[in-house]
BAVOSE-953835 format. One line per 4 residues: their letters; for each residue y, z, x of C-alpha. Coordinates in steps of 0.02 Angstrom, whole numbers. Each point is the difference from the previous one (the first is absolute). Layout:
BEGIN
A = Y/Z/X ~ ...
This chain:
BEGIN
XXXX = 2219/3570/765 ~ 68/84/154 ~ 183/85/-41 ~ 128/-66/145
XXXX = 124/125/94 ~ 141/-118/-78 ~ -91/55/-168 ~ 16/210/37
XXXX = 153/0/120 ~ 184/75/-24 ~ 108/-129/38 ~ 156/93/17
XXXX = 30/80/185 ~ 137/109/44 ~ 58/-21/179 ~ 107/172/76
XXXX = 55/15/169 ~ -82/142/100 ~ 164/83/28 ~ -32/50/-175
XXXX = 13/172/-58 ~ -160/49/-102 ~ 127/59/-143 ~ 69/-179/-4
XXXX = -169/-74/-4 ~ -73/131/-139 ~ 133/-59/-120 ~ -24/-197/42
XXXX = -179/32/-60 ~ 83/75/-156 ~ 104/-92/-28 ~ -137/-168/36
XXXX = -138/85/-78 ~ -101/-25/157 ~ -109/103/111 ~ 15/-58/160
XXXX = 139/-109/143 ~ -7/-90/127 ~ 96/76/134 ~ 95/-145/115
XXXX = 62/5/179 ~ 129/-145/-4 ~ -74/-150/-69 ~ -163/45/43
XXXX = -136/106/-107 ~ -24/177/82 ~ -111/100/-118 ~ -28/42/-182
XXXX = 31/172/-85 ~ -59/63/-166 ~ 40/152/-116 ~ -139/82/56
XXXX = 37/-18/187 ~ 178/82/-50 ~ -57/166/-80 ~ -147/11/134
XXXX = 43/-42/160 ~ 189/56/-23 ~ 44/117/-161 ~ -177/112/66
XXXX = 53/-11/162 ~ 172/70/-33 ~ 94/-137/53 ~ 174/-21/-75
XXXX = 7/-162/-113 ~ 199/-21/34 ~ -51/-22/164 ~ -157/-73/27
XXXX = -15/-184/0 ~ -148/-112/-52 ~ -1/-49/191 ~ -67/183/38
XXXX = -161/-13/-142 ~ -27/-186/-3 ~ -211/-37/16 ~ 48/-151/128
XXXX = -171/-106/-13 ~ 56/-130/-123 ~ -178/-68/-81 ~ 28/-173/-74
XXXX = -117/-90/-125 ~ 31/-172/-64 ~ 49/-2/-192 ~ -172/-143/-8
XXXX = -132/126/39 ~ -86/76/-117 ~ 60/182/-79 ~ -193/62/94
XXXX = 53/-65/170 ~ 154/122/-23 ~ -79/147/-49 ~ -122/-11/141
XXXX = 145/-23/126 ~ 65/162/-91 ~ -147/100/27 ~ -29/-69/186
XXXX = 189/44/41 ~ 4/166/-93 ~ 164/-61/-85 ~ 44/-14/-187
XXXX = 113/-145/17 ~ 15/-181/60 ~ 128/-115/44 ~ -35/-163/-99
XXXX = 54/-167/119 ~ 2/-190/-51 ~ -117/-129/101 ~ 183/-21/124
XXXX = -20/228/12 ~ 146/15/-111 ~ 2/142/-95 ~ -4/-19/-194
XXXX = -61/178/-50 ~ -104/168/19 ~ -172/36/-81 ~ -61/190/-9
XXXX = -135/68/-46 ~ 88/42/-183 ~ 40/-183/-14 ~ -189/-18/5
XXXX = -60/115/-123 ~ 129/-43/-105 ~ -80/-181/-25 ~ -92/-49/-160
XXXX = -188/19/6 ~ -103/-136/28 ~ -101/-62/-147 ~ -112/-126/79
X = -170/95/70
């Protein structure tokens, strides 16, 4: 049987404004236990940052954390999969995109959580052949 998004996905999503300070942002994750945000602009959805993105394109770059806001790093293409498809359907959109993360919508494009890559290989192995 063919394992669902819904069935791999993280349903908790942390929303920070991207006037955030990538100090502020490190210890939400913390404090969460999460790897990633998605960075706002008002109401609306403006990009998505993770860990990762933090040490490499602003801690090896030099840039100040205090200072820097999630607005400054923020990967803005927001990729969207619906939480119906199938766990393969993401992992190919993750290897067309070159990205490690999805944004998980509703049939209406609501957002109801993130699958990663991790998510995946964290799921149980199949034992039909």
């Amino acid at each position: 049987m063919a394992r669902l998004v819904a069935d791999a996905m993280t349903r908790r999503v942390v929303y920070l404004p991207e006037d955030t300070c990538l100090d502020e942002a490190a210890q939400a994750m913390r404090d969460q236990g999460i790897g990633d945000v998605v960075v706002t602009h008002g109401p609306t959805m403006a990009g998505i940052v993770t860990d990762r993105d933090i040490v490499v394109r602003a801690i090896a770059e030099g840039l100040p954390p205090a200072t820097t806001t999630l607005g400054a790093i923020a990967s803005r293409e927001l990729i969207m999969i619906e939480q119906s498809a199938r766990v393969e359907e993401a992992v190919q959109a993750m290897r067309s995109r070159s990205v490690r993360r999805l944004l998980v919508c509703d049939a209406d494009r609501k957002v109801v959580g993130l699958i990663s890559l991790s998510d995946v290989a964290l799921l149980p192995a199949s034992t039909s052949a």
